[in-house]
C-alpha positions as CSV (number, residue, x, y, z in Angstrom):
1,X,-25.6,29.5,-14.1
2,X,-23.6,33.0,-12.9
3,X,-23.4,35.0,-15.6
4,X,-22.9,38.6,-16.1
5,X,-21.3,41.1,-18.7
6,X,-18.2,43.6,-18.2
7,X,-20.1,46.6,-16.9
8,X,-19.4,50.4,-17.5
9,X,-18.1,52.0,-13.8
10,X,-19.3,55.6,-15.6
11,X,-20.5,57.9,-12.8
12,X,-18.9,55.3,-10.5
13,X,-18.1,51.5,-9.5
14,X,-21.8,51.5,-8.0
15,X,-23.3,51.7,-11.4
16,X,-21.8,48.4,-12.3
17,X,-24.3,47.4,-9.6
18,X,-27.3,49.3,-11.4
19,X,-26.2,47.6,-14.2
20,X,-26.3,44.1,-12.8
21,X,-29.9,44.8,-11.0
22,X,-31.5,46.4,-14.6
23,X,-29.9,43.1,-16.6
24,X,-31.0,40.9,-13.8
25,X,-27.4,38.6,-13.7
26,X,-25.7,37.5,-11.0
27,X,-21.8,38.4,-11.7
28,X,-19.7,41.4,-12.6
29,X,-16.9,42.8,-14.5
30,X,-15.1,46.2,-14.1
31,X,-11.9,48.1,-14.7
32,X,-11.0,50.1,-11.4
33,X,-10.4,53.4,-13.7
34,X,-9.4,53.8,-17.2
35,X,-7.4,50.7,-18.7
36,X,-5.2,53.1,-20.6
37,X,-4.0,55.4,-17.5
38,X,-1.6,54.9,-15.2
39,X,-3.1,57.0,-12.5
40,X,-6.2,56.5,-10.9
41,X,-7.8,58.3,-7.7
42,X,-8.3,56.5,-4.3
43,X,-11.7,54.1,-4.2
44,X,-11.5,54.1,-0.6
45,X,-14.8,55.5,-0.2
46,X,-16.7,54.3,-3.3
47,X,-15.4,50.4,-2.2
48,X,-17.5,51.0,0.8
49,X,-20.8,52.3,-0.9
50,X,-19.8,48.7,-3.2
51,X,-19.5,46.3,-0.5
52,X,-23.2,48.3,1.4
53,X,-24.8,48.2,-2.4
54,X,-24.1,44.5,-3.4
55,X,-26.3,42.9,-0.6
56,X,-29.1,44.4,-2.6
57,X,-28.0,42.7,-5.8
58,X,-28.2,39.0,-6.9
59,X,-24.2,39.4,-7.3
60,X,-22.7,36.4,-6.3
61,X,-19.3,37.0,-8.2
62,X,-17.4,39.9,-8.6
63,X,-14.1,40.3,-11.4
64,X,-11.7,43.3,-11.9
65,X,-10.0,43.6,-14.8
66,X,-6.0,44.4,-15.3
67,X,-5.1,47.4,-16.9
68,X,-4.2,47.4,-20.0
69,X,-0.7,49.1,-19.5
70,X,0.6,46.3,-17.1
71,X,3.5,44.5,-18.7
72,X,6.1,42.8,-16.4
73,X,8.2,41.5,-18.9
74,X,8.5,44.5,-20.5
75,X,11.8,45.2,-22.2
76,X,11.6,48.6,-20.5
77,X,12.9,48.6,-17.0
78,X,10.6,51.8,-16.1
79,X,7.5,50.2,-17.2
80,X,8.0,46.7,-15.7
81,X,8.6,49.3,-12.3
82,X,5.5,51.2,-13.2
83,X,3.3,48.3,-13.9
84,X,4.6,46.9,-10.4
85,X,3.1,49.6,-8.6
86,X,0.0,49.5,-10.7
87,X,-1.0,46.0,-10.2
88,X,-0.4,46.5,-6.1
89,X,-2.5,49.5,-6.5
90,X,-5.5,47.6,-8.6
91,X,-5.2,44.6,-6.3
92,X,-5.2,46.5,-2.8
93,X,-8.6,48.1,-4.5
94,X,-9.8,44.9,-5.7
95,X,-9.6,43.5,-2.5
96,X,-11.6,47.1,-1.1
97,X,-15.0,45.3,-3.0
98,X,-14.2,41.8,-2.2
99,X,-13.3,41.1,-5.4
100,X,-12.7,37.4,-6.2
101,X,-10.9,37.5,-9.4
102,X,-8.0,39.8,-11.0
103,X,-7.7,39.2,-14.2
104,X,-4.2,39.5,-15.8
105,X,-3.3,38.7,-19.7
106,X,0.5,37.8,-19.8
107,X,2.8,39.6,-22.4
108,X,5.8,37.7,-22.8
109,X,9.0,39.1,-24.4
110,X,9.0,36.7,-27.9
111,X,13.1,37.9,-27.5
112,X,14.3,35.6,-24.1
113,X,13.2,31.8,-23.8
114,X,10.4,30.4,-22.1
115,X,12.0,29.6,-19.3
116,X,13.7,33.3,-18.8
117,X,10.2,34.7,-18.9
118,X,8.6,32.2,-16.8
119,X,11.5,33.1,-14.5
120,X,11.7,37.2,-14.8
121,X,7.4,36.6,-14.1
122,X,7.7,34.9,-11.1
123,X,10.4,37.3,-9.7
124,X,8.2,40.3,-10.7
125,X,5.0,38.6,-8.5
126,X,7.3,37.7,-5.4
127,X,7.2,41.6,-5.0
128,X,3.6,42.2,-5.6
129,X,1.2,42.6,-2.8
130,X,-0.7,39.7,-1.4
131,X,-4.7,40.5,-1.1
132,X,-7.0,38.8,1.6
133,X,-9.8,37.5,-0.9
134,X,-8.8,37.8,-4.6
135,X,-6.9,35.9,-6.9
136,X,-5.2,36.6,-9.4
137,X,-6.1,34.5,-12.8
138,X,-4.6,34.6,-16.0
139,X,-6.3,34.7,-19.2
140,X,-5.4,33.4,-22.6
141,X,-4.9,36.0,-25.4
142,X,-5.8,35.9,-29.0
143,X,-1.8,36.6,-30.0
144,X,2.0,35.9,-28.5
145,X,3.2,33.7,-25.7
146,X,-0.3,33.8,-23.6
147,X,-2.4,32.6,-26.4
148,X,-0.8,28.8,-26.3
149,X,-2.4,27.2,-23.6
150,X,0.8,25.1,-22.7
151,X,2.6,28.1,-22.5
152,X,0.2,29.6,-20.0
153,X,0.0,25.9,-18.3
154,X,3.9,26.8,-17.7
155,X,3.7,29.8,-16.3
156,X,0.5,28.8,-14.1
157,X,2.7,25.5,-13.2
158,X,5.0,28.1,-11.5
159,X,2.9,31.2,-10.4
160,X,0.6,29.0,-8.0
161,X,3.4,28.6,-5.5
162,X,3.3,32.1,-5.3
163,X,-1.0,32.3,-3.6
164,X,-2.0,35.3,-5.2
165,X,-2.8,33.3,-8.1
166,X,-6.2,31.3,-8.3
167,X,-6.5,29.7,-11.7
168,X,-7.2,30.6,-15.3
169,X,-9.5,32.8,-17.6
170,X,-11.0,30.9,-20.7
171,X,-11.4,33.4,-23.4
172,X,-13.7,31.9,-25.8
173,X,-12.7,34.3,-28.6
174,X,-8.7,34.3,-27.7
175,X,-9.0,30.8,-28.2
176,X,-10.4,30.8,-31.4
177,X,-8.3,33.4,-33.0
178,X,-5.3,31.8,-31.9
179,X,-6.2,28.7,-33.6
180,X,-8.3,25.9,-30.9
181,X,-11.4,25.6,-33.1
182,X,-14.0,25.6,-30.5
183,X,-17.0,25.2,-33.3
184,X,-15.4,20.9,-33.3
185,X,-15.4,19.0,-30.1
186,X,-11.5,17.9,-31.1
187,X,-10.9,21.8,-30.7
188,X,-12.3,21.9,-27.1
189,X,-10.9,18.7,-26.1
190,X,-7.4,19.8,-26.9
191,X,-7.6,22.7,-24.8
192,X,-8.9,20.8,-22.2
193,X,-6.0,18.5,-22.4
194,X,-3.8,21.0,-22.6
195,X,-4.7,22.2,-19.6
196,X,-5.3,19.0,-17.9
197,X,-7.4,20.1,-14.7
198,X,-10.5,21.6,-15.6
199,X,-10.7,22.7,-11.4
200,X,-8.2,25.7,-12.4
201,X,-10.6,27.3,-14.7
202,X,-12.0,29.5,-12.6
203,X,-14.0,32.1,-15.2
204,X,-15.1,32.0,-18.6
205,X,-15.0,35.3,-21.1
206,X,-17.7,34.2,-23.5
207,X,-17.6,36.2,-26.7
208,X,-17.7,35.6,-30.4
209,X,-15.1,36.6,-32.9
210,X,-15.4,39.1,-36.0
211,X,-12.0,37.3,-37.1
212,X,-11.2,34.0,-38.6
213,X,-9.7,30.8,-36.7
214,X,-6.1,31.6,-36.5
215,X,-6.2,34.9,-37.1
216,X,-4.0,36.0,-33.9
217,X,-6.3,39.2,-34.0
218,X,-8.7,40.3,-31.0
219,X,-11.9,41.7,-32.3
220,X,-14.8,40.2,-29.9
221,X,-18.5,39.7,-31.7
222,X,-21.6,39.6,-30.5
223,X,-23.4,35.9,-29.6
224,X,-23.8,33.6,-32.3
225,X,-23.2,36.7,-35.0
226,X,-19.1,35.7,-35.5
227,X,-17.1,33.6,-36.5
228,X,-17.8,30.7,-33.8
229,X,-21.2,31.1,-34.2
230,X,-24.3,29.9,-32.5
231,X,-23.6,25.9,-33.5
232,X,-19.6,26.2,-32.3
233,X,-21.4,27.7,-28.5
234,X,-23.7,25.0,-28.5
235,X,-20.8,22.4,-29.1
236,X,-18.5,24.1,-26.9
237,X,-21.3,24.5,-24.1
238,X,-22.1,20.8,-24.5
239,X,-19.0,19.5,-22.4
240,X,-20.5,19.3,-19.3
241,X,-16.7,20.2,-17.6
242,X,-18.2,24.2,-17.9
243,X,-21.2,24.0,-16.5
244,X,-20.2,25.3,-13.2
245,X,-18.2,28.0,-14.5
246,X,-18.9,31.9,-14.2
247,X,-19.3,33.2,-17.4
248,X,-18.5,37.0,-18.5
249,X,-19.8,38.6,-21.8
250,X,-17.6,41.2,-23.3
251,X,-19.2,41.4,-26.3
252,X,-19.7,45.0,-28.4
253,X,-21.7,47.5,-26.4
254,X,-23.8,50.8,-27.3
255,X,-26.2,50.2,-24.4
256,X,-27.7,47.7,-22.0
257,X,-30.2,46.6,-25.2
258,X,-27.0,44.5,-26.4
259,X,-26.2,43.3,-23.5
260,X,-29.8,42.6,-23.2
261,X,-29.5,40.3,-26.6
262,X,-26.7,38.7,-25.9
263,X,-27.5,37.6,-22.6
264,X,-30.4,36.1,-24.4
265,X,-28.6,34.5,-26.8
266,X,-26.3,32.3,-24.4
267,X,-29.9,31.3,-23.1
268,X,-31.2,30.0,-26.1
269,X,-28.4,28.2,-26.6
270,X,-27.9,26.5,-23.2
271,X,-31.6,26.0,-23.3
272,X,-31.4,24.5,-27.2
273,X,-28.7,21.5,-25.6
274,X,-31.2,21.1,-22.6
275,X,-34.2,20.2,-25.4
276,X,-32.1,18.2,-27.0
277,X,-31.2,16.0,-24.2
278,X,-34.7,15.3,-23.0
């Protein structure tokens, strides 16, 4: 199993490395600077020192996260431009650490139809830079156009001509919250046949939620303490179709003691479905 947590890049990217070697798990998560700036300094440097550190580590897959501020369909012409050049600036640095993954939530405009949104995306991405290793994947939100997974199958359907993009981001709380109850195995067969090609899912965000099914509200829980709940991950992790996946906790976070737990906790789980198969 790869799993890791989204790790804090406080002091530097390199400590998402520490991180990783003191919580012994073999993938990582990072924003490239603060999701909730525009500007960020050159990681020129410091995506060296990354790429020397990692042979150290047990890291075998590395994820950077999207800003927060990127919004291409945006009904503001200056922020769809602005969040143009922030996306080529977080993928040219993605690509710095060998990054495999981007991951991108879309925002649609809930004003134009599906199909002038699917069309203003794919415009938007034809003048985005092209990276040598990573991929851009899309994730599934809790709320709006990206939380309905034939909605995102539409966009993907379109965006994978363009080869920047590599496949999907299963949210495990997202889903929930916007109504696939993953606690039944009707709930995770729905998404899977929404989807219809298990291949493009290429990571898995696995968190609980402190909301209710359906609540169209993103509020992430530790393992087992939410709403989904220790039986709903031990359904949803007894479809075989994950098992290959990389999974990514972004569950609450004081210190590395809850990461710690929680780490733990997916392992009692998985381990609870091995018992009971023997």
């Amino acid at each position: 199993m790869i799993i890791g947590v989204h790790n804090s890049i406080s002091g530097g990217i390199s400590n998402a490395l520490k991180e990783c070697i003191s919580l012994n798990t073999t993938a990582t998560q990072i924003f490239l600077h603060s999701p909730r700036m525009w500007d960020f300094k050159d990681i020129t440097d410091e995506a060296y020192q990354f790429r020397k550190e990692i042979a150290q580590t047990a890291v075998k897959k590395v994820i950077v996260h999207s800003s927060y501020l990127i919004t291409p369909l945006s009904k503001n012409t200056e922020t769809v431009i602005r969040s143009r050049e922030l996306i080529n600036k977080e993928l040219k640095n993605a690509d710095m650490i060998y990054a495999d993954y981007y991951v991108l939530h879309i925002k649609g405009n809930s004003e134009k139809p599906m199909e002038e949104n699917i069309y203003e995306l794919s415009n938007f991405f034809k003048k985005v830079i092209r990276p040598k290793k990573t991929k851009i994947i899309i994730e599934n939100s809790a709320s709006g156009i990206g939380s309905d997974f034939r909605n995102i199958m539409k966009f993907y359907n379109t965006l994978k001509n363009i080869n920047i993009f590599g496949g999907l981001c299963l949210d495990t709380a997202h889903a929930f919250e916007s109504g696939y109850d993953i606690r039944k195995k009707s709930g995770v067969i729905k998404i899977l046949d929404e989807i219809n090609d298990i291949s493009i899912i290429k990571l898995i965000h696995l968190n609980d939620s402190k909301t209710e099914l359906s609540s169209h509200t993103d509020r992430h829980d530790h393992i087992g303490k939410g709403h989904i709940g220790f039986d709903g991950f031990k359904n949803f992790f007894s479809f075989k179709d994950f098992d290959n996946i990389p999974l990514i906790l972004e569950t609450p976070k004081k210190d590395l003691k809850d990461d710690i737990k929680n780490l733990f906790a997916v392992k009692h789980i998985t381990d609870s479905i091995k018992d009971s198969l023997k």
